[in-house]
C-alpha positions in Angstrom: 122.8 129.2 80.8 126.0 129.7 82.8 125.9 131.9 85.8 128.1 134.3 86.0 130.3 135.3 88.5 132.0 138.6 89.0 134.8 139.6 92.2 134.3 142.1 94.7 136.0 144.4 95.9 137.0 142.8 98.9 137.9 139.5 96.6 134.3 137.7 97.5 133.0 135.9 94.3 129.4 137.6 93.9 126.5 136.1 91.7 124.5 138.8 89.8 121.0 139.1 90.2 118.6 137.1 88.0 117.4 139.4 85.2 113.3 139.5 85.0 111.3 141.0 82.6 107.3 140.9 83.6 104.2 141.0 81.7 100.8 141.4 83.3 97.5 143.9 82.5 96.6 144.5 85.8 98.9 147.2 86.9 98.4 146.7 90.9 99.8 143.1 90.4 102.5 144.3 88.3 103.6 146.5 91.0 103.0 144.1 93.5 105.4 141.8 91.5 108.4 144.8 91.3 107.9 144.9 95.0 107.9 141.3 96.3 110.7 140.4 93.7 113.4 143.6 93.7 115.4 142.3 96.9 116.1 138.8 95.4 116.0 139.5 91.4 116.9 142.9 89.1 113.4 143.6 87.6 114.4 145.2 84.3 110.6 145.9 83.4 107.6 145.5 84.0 104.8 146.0 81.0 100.9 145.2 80.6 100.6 143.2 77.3 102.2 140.8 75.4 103.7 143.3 72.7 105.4 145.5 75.1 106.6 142.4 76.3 108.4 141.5 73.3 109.9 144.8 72.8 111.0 144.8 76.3 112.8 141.1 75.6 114.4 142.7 72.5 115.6 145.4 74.6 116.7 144.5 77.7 117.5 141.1 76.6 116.3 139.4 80.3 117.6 136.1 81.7 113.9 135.0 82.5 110.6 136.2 81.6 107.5 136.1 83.7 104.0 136.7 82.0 100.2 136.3 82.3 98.6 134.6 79.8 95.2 137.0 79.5 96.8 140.0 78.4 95.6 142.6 75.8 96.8 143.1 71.8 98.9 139.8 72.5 98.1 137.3 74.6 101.5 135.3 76.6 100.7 132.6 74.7 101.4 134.5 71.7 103.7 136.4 73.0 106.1 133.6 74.1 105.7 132.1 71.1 107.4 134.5 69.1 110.0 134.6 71.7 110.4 130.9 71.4 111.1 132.1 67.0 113.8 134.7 68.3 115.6 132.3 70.1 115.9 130.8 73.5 113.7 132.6 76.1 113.1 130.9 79.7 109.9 131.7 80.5 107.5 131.3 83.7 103.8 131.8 83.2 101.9 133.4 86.5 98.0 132.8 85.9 94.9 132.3 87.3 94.1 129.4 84.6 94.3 126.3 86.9 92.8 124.3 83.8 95.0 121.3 82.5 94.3 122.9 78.5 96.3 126.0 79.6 99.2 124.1 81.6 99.9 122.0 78.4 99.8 124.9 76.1 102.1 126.9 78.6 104.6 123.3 78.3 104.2 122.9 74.6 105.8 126.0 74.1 108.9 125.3 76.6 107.8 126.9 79.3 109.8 125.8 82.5 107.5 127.6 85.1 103.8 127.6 85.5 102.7 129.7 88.8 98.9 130.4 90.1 98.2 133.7 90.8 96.8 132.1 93.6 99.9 130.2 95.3 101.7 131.5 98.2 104.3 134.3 96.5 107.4 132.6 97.5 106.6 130.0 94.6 106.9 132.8 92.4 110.5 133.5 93.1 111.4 129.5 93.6 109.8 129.5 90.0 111.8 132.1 88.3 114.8 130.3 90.1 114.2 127.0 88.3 113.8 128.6 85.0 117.0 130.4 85.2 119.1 127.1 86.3 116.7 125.0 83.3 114.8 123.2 85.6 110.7 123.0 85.6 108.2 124.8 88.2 104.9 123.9 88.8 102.5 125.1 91.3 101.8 122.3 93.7 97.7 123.3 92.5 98.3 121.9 89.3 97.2 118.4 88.1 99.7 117.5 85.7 
């Protein structure tokens, strides 16, 4: 994925924001996401299941998505597969499943990030970062 570049007014080359879309059920957290994440990256949504979170992709067309695995109607699991069926989707999972089943599910269906919930934030962002340039994340947590 090519960044893009765009000229200011003042003739300074500006690179846009990284394009989010973010799926979790637990609406504090989700709020808590918007908030730590607006400065650095534009957060186009925010939603609480995997469904929404498809509609939301379709939509809003986001450069990266960020989702929970243990979400409602459609799990992220789910969910990302059938964004993986749409086309190509760079995806960071943020979970509390430090479990080595869930990491290889999360990387056998492309996903370049995989974030605990209960990592220090700033991995969250470096994450969404290394998705967006095509490069993996993993928490430090994680035996891989």
């Amino acid at each position: 994925m090519a960044q893009n570049v765009r000229e200011t007014y003042s003739g300074a080359r500006e690179t846009p924001r990284i394009r989010i879309v973010v799926a979790d059920d637990n609406a504090g957290l989700r709020t808590e996401i918007q908030r730590s994440l607006g400065g650095e990256f534009e957060v186009l949504a925010a939603v609480a299941d995997g469904r929404a979170l498809i509609e939301a992709f379709d939509r809003l067309k986001p450069d990266v998505v960020v989702t929970d695995i243990s979400m409602p109607l459609m799990d992220g699991f789910e969910a990302v597969a059938e964004l993986r069926r749409r086309g190509d989707s760079r995806v960071v999972f943020f979970t509390v499943h430090e479990e080595s089943v869930f990491f290889k599910e999360a990387k056998a269906l492309g996903a370049l990030g995989y974030v605990l919930k209960s990592s220090s934030p700033s991995l969250l962002a470096v994450a969404i970062r290394s998705a967006y340039s095509g490069q993996p994340f993993t928490s430090p947590e994680i035996d891989c």
